[in-house]
C-alpha positions in Angstrom: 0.0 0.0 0.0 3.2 2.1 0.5 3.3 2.2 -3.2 -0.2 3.2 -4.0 0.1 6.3 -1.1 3.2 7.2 -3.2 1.7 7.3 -6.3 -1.6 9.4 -4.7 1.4 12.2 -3.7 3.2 12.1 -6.9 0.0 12.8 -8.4 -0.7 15.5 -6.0 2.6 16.8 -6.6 2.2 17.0 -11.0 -1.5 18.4 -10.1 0.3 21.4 -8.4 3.0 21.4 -11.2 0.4 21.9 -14.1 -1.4 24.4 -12.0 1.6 26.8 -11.5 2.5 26.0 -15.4 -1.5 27.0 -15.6 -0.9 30.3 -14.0 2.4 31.3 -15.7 1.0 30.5 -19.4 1.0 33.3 -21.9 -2.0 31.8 -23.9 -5.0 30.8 -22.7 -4.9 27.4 -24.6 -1.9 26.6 -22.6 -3.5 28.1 -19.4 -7.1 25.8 -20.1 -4.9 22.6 -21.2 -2.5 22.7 -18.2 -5.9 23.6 -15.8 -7.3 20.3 -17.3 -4.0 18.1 -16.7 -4.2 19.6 -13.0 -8.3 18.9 -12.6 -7.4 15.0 -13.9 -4.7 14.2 -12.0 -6.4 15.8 -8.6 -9.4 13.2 -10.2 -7.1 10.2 -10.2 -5.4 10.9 -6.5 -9.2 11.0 -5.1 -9.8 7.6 -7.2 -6.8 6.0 -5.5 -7.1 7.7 -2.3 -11.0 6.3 -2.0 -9.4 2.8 -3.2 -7.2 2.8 -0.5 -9.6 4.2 2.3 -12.0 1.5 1.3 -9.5 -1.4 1.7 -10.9 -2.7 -2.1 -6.9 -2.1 -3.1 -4.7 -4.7 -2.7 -1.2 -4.8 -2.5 1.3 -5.8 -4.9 4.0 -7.7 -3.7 7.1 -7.9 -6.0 
C-alpha cells in the first residue's frame, strides 16, 4: 500500500505542477490545457485515495 500512497502524492505533486504551469501560461490554450492536466490528475489521487480508504486495493508484492 506504501506504493499506492506514493503514487496518490506524486499525483498530488504533477496536479500542483500543471497548476503553476497554468498560471504562468501566456495563452490561454496553454493556461485551459494545463488547468485540465491539474483537474485530472487531482481526479485520479481521489480515485486512488477512496481505493485505498475502502481497503478494495490490494497490495502488490514484488
Amino acid at each position: 500500500m506504501k506504493d499506492a500512497r506514493e503514487w496518490a502524492e506524486k499525483l498530488r505533486k504533477k496536479a500542483e505542477e500543471c497548476r503553476m504551469i497554468s498560471r504562468l501560461a501566456t495563452n490561454q490554450a496553454k493556461r485551459d490545457t494545463f488547468a485540465r492536466l491539474a483537474e485530472g490528475h487531482d481526479r485520479q489521487a481521489d480515485d486512488l485515495e477512496a481505493l485505498l480508504a475502502s481497503g478494495n486495493l490490494q497490495d502488490v508484492q514484488r
